[in-house]
N, CA, C and O atoms as a MOPAC input file, in Angstrom:
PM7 MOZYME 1SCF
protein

 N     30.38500 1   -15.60800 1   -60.01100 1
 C     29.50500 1   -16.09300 1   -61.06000 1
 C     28.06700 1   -15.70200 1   -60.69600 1
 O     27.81000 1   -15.41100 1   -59.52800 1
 N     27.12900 1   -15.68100 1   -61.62900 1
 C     25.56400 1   -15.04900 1   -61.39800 1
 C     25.15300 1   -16.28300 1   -61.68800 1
 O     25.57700 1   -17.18100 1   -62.41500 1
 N     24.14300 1   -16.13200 1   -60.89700 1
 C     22.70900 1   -17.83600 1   -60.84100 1
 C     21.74700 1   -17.50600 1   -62.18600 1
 O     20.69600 1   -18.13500 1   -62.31400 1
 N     22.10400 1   -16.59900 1   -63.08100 1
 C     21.78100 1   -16.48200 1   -64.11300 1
 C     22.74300 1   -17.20000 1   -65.29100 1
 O     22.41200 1   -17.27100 1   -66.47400 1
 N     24.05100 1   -17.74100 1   -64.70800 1
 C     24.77800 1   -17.92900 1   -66.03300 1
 C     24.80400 1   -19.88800 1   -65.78200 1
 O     25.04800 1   -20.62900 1   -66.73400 1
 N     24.49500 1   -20.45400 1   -64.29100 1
 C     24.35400 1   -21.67400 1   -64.45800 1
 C     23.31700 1   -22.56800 1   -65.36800 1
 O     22.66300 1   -22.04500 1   -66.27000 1
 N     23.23600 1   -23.83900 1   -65.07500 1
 C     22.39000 1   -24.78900 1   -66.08200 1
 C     21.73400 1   -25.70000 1   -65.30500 1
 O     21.98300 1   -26.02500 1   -64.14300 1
 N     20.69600 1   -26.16800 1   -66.19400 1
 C     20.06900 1   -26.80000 1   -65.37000 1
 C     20.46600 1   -27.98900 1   -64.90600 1
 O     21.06800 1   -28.69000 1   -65.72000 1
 N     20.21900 1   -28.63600 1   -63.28200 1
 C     21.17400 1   -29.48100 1   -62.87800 1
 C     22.07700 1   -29.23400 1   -62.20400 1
 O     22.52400 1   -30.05400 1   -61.40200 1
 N     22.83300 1   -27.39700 1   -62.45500 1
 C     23.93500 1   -27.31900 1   -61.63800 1
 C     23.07900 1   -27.18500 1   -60.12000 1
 O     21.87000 1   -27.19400 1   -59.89200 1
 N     24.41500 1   -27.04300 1   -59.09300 1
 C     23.99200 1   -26.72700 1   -57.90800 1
 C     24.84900 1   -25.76800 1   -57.18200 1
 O     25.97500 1   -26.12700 1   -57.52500 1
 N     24.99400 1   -24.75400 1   -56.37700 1
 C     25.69400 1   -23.66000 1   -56.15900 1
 C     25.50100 1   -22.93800 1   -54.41800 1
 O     24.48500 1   -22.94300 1   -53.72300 1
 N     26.54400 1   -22.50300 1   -54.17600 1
 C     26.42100 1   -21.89100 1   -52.84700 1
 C     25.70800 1   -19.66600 1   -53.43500 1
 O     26.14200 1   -18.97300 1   -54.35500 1
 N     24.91300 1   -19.42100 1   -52.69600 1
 C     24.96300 1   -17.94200 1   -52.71100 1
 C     25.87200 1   -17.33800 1   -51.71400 1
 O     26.17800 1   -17.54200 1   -50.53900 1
 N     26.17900 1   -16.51100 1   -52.65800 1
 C     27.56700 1   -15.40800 1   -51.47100 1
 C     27.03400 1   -14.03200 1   -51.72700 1
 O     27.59200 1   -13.20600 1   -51.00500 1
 N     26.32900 1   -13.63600 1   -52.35200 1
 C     25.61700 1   -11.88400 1   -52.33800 1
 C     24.19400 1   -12.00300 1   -53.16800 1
 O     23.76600 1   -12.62400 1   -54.14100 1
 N     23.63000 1   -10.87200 1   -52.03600 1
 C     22.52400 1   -11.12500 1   -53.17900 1
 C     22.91200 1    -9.47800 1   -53.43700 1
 O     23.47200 1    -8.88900 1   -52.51200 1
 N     22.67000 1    -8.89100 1   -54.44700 1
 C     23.10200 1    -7.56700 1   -55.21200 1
 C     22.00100 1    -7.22300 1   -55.82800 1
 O     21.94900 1    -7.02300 1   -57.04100 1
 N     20.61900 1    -7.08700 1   -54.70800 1
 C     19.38900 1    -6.28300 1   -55.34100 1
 C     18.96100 1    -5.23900 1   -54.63000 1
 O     19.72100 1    -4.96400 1   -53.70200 1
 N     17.91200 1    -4.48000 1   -54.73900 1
 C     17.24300 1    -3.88900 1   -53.86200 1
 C     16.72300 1    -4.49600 1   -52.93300 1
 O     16.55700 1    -5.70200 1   -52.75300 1
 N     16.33100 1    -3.16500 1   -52.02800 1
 C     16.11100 1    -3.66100 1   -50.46600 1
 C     14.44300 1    -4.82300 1   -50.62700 1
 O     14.24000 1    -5.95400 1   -50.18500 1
 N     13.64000 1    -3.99300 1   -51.35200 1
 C     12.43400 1    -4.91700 1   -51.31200 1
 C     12.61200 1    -6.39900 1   -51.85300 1
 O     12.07800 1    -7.38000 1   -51.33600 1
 N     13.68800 1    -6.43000 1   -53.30000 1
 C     13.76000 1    -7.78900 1   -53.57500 1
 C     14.51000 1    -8.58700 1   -52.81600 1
 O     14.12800 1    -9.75400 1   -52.72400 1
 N     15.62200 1    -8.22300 1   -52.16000 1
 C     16.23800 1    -9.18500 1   -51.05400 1
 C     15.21700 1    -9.56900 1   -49.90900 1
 O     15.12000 1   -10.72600 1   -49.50000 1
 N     14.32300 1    -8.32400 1   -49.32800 1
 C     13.34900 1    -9.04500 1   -47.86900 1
 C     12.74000 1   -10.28500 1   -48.98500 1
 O     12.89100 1   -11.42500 1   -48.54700 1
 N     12.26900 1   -10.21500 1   -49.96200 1
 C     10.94200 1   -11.16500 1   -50.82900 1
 C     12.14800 1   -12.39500 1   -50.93800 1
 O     11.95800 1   -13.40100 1   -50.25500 1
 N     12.95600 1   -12.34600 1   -51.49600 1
 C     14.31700 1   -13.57400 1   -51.40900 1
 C     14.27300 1   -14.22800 1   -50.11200 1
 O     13.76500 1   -15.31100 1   -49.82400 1
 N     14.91400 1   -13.35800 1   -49.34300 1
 C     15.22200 1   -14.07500 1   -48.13800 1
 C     13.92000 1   -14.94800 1   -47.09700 1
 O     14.01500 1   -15.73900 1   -46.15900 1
 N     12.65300 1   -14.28700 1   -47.87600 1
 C     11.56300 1   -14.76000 1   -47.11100 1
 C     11.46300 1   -16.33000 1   -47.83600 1
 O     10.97200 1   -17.27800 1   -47.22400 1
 N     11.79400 1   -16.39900 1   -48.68800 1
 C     11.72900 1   -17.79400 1   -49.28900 1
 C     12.83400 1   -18.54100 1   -49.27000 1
 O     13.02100 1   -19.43700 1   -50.09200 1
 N     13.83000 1   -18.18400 1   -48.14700 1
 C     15.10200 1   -19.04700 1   -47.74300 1
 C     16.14900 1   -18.53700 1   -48.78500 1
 O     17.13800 1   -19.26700 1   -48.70300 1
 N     16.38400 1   -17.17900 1   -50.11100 1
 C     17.05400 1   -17.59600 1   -51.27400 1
 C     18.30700 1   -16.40900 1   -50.04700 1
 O     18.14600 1   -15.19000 1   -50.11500 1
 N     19.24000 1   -16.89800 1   -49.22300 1
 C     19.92200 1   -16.44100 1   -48.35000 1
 C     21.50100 1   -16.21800 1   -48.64200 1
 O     21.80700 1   -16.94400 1   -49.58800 1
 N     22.25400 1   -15.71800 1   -48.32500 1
 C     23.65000 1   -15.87500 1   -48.42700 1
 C     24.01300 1   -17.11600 1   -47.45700 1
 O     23.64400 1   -17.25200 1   -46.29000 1
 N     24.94400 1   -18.11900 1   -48.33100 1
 C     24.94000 1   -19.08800 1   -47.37100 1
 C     23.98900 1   -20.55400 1   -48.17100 1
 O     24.21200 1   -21.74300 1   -48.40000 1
 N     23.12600 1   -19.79500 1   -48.33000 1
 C     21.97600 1   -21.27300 1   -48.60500 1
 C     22.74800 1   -22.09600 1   -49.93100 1
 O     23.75400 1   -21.56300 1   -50.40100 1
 N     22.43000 1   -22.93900 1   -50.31200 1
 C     22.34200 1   -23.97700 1   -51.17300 1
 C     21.47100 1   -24.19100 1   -52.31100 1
 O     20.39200 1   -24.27000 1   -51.72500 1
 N     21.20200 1   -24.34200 1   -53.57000 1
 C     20.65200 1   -24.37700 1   -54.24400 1
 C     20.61500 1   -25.22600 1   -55.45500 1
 O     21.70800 1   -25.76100 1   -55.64300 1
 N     19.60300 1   -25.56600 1   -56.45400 1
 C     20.10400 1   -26.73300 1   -57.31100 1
 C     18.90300 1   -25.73600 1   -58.81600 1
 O     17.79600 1   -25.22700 1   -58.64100 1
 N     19.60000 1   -25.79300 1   -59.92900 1
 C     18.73900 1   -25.21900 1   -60.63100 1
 C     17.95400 1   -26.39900 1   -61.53200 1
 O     18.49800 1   -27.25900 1   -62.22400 1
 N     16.54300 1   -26.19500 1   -61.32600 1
 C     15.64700 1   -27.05500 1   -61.20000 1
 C     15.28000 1   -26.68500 1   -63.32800 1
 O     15.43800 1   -27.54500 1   -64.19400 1
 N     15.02100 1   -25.89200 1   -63.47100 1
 C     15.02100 1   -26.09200 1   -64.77700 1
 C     14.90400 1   -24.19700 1   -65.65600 1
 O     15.04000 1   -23.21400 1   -64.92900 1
 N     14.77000 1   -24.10400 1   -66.47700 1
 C     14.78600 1   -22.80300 1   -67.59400 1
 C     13.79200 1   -22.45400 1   -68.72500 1
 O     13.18200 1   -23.45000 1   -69.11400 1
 N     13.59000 1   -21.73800 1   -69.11700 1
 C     12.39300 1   -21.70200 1   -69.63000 1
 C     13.53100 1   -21.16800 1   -70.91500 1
 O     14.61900 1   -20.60500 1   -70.79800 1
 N     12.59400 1   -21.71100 1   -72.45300 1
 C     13.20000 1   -21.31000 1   -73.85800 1
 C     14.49100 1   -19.31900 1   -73.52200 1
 O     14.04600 1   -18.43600 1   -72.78800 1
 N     15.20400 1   -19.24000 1   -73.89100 1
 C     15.64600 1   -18.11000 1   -74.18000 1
 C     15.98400 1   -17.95000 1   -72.28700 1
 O     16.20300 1   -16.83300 1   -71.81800 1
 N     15.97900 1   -18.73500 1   -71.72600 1
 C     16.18800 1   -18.41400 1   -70.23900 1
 C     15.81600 1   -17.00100 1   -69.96300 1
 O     16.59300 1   -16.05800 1   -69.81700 1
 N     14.40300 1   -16.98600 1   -69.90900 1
 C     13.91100 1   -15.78700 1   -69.45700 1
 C     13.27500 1   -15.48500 1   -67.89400 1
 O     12.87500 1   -14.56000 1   -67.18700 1
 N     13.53600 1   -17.32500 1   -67.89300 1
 C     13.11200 1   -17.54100 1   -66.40700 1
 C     13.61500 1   -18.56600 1   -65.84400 1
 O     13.64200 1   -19.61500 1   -66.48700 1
 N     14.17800 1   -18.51900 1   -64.40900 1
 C     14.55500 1   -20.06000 1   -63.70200 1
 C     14.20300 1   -20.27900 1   -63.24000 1
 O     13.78400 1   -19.26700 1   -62.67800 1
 N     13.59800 1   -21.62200 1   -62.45700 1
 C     13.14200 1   -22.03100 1   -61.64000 1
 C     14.08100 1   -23.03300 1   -60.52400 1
 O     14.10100 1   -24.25200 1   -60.69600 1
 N     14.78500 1   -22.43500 1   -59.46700 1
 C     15.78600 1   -23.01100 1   -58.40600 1
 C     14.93700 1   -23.91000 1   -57.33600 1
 O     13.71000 1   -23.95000 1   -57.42000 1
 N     15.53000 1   -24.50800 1   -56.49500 1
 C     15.19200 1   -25.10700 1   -55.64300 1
 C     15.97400 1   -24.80300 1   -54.41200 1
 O     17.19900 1   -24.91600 1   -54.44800 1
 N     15.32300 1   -24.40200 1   -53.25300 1
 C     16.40200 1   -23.67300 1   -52.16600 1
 C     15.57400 1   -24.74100 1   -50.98100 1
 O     14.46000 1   -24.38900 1   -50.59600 1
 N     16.03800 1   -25.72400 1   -50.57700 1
 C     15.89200 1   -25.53300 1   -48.72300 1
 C     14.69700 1   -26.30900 1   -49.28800 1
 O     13.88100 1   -26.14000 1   -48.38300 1
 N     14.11400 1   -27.01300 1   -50.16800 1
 C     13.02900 1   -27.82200 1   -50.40700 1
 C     11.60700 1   -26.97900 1   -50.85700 1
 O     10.46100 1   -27.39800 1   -50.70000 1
 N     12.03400 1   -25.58600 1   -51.50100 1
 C     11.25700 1   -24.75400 1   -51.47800 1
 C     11.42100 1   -24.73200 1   -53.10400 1
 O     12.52900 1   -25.20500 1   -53.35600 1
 N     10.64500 1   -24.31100 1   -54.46900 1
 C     10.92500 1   -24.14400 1   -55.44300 1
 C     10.16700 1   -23.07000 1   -55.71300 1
 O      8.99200 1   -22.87900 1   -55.39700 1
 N     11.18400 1   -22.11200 1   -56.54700 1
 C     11.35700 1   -20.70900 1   -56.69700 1
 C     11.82100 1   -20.15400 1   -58.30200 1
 O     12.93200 1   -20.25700 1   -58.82200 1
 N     10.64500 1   -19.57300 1   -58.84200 1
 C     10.55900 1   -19.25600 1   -60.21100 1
 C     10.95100 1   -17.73700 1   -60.43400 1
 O     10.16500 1   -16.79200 1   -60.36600 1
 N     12.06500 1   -17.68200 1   -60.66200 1
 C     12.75900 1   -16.07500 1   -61.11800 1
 C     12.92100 1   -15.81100 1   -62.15300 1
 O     13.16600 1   -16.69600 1   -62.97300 1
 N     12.83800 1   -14.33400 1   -62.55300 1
 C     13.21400 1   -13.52500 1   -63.63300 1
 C     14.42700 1   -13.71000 1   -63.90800 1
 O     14.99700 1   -14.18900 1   -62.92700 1
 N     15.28500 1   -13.52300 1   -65.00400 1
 C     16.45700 1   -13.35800 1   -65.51400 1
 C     17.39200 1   -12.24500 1   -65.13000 1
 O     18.61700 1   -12.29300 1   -65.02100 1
 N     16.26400 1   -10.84700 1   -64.87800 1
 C     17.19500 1   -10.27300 1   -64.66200 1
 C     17.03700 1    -9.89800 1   -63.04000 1
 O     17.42200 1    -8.86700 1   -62.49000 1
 N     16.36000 1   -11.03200 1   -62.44600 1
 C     16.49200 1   -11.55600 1   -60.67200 1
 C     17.41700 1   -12.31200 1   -60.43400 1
 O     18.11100 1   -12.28700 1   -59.41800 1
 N     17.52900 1   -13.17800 1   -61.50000 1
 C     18.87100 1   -14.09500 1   -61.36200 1
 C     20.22600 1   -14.11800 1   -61.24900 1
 O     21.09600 1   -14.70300 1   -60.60300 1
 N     20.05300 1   -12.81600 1   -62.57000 1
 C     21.37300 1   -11.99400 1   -62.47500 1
 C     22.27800 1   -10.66700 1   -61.65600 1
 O     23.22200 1    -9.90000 1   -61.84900 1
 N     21.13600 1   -11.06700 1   -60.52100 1
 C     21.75400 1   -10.14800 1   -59.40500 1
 C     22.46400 1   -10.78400 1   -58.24500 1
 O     23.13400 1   -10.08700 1   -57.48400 1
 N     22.32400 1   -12.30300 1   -58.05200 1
 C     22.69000 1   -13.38900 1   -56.87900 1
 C     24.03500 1   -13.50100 1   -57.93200 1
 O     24.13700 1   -13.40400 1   -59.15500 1
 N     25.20300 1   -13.80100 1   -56.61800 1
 C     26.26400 1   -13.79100 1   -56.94400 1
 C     25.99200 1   -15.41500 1   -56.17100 1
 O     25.41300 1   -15.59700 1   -55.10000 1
 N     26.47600 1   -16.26400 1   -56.89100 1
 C     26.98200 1   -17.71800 1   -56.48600 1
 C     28.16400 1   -18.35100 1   -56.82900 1
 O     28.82100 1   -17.80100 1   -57.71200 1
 N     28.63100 1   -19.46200 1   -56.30400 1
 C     29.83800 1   -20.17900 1   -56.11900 1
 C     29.00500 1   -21.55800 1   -56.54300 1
 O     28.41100 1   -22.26000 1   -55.72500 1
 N     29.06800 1   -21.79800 1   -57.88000 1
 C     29.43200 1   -23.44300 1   -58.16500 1
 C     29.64900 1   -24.58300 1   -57.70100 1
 O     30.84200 1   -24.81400 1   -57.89800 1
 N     29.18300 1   -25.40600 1   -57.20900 1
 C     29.52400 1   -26.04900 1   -56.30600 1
 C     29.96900 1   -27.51700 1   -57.74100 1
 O     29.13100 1   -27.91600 1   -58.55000 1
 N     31.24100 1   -27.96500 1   -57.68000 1
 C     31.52000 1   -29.11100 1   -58.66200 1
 C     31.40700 1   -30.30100 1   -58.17800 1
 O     32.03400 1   -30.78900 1   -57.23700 1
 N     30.61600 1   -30.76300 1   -58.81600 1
 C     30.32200 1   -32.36300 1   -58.47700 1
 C     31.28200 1   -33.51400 1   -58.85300 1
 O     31.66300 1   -33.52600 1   -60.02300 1
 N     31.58000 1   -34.16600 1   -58.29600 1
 C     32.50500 1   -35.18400 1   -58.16600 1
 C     32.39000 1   -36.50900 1   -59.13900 1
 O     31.53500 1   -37.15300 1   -58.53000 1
 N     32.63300 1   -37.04500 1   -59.92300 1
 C     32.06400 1   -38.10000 1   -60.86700 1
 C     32.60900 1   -39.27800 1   -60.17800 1
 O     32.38700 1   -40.40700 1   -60.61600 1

């Protein structure tokens, strides 16, 4: 699944990031890691932009930045 197709509220593990070399060093410098944890903090009209939360850090991406992180869903328990 892409961290472009969750909602706001979800929360998700990353398992690839699938960008170029410069946008992964700029990712990873802000904790957005394979491995890390994340909670999507909110979306802007037409989701042209997200804003995640990684590691207590909040992180405002492009759409089509979003749609290069491959994540795992993490389902919450009711």
């Amino acid at each position: 699944m892409k961290l472009s197709e969750l909602k706001k509220g979800d929360r998700a593990t990353i398992v690839k990031l699938d960008t170029n070399e410069s946008l992964k060093t700029r990712l990873i410098s802000f904790g957005v890691a394979r491995g890390s944890e994340l909670s999507i903090e909110a979306c802007s009209l037409g989701k042209q932009t997200i804003e995640i939360l990684v590691d207590g850090t909040l992180i405002g991406l492009r759409a089509n930045e979003a749609a290069n992180i491959v994540v795992e869903k993490i389902e919450v328990e009711d």
